[in-house]
C-alpha positions as CSV (number, residue, x, y, z in Angstrom):
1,X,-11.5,18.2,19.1
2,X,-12.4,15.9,16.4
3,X,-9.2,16.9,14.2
4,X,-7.1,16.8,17.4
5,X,-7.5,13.5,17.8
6,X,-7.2,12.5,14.5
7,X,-4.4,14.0,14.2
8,X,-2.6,11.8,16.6
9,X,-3.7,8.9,14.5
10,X,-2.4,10.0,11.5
11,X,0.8,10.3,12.8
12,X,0.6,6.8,14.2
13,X,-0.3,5.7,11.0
14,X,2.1,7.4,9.0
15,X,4.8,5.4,11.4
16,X,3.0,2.2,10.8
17,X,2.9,2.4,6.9
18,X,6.7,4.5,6.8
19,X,8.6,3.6,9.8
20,X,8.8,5.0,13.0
21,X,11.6,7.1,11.4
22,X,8.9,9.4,10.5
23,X,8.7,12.1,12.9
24,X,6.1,15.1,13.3
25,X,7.2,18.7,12.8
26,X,4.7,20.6,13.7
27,X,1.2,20.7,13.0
28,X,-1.9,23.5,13.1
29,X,-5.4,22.8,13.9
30,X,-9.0,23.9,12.8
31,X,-12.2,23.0,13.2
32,X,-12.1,22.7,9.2
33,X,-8.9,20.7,8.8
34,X,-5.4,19.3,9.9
35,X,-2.1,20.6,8.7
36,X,0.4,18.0,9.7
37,X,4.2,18.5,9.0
38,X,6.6,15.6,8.9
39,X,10.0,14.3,8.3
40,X,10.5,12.3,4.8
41,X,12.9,12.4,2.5
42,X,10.0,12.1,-0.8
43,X,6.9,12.1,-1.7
44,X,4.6,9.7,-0.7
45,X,3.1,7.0,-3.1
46,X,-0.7,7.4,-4.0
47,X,-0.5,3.7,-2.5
48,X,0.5,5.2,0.5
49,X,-1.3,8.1,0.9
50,X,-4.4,5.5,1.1
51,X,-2.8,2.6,3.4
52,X,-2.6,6.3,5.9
53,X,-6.2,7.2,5.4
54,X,-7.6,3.5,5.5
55,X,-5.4,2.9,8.8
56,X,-6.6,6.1,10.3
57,X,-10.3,5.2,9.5
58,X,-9.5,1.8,10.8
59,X,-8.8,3.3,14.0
60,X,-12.1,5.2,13.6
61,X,-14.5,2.1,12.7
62,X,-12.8,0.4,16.1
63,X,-14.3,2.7,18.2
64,X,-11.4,2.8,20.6
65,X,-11.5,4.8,23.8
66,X,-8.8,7.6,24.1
67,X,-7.7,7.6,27.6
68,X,-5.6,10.3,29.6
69,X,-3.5,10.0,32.2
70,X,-0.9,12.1,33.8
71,X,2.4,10.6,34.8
72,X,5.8,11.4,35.4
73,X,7.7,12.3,32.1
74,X,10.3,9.8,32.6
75,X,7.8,7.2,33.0
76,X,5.5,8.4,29.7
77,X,9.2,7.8,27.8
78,X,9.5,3.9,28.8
79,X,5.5,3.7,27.4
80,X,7.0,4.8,24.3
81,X,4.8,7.9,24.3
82,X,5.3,10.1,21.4
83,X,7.0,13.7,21.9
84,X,8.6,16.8,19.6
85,X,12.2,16.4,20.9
86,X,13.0,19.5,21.0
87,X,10.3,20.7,23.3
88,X,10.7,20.9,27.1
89,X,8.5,19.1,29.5
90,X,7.6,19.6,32.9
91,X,8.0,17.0,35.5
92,X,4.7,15.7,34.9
93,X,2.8,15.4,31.8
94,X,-0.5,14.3,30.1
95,X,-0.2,11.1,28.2
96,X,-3.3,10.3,25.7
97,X,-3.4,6.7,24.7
98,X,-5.8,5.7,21.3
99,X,-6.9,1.9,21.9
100,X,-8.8,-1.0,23.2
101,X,-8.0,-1.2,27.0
102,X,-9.7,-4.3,29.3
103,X,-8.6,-5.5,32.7
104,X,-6.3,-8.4,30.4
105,X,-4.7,-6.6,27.7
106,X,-4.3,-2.9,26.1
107,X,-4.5,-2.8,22.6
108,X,-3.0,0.7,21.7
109,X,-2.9,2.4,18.5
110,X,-1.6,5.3,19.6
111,X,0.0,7.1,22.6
112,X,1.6,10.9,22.7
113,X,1.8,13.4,24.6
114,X,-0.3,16.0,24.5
115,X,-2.5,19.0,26.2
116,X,-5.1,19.7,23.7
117,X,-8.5,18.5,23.6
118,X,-9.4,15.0,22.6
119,X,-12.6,13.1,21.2
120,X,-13.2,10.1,24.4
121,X,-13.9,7.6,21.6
122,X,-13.2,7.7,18.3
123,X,-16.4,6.7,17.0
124,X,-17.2,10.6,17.6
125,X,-14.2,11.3,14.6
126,X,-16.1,10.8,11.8
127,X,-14.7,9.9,8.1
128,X,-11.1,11.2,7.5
129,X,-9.8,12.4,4.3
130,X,-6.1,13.2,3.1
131,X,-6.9,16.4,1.1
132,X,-3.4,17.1,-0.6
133,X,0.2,16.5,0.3
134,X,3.1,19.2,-0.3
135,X,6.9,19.6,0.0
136,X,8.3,21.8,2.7
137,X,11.6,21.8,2.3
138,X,15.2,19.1,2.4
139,X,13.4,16.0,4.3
140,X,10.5,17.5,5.2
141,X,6.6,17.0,4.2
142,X,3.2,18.2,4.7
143,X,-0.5,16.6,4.9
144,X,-3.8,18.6,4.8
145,X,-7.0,16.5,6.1
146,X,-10.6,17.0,6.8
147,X,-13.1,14.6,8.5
148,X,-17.0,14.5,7.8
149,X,-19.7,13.0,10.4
């Protein structure tokens, strides 16, 4: 559950420090680490491959509530949620948001959607770590990650 979530904000922070070019490609899920497979066209800069972490623990140290809500599909696309494109989605879907919400404003870090299990609050993440980074193929790259209470 931990990695889940953190998952979703590494791939918001990937778009944050590479462009929102940067699309996922598939991902797998332990309770020991995350794979996470994306669109880029090189390898990314040790520089970068910090900025990524420190964002994503960022997010952690904010202690920002993740939020569900189901919604129609059509309406989780003008919120900009996140989606594979290639995947077909029922009329209604689950949309999990990553920010600060109050009655005035919404604050979000990230927003996908998404059927797995989440953390409520990041706070319950813990400390994550970019393990390695490989090539998968023409345009396409890989992250492994861990997190530690």
């Amino acid at each position: 559950t931990r990695l889940h979530t953190a998952t979703h904000l590494l791939q918001a922070s990937l778009r944050k420090v590479l462009g929102e070019s940067v699309r996922q490609a598939g991902s797998d899920i332990t309770a020991e680490r995350t794979r996470f497979d994306f669109t880029l066209y090189r390898k990314l800069t040790n520089e970068e491959l910090q900025k990524i972490e420190n964002l994503v623990n960022f997010a952690v140290s904010q202690k920002y509530e993740v939020k569900m809500e189901e919604m129609a599909y059509e309406d989780a696309m003008k919120l900009g949620a996140l989606h594979f494109f290639k995947e077909k989605y029922p009329a209604r879907v689950k949309v999990y948001s990553v920010g600060n919400f109050t009655k005035t404003s919404s604050e979000i870090f990230s927003r996908e959607l998404c059927g797995g299990p989440h953390v409520k609050n990041t706070s319950e993440i813990g400390h994550f770590k970019i393990l390695k980074q490989e090539p998968l193929g023409s345009g396409l790259r890989r992250l492994r990650a861990t997190v530690v209470p």
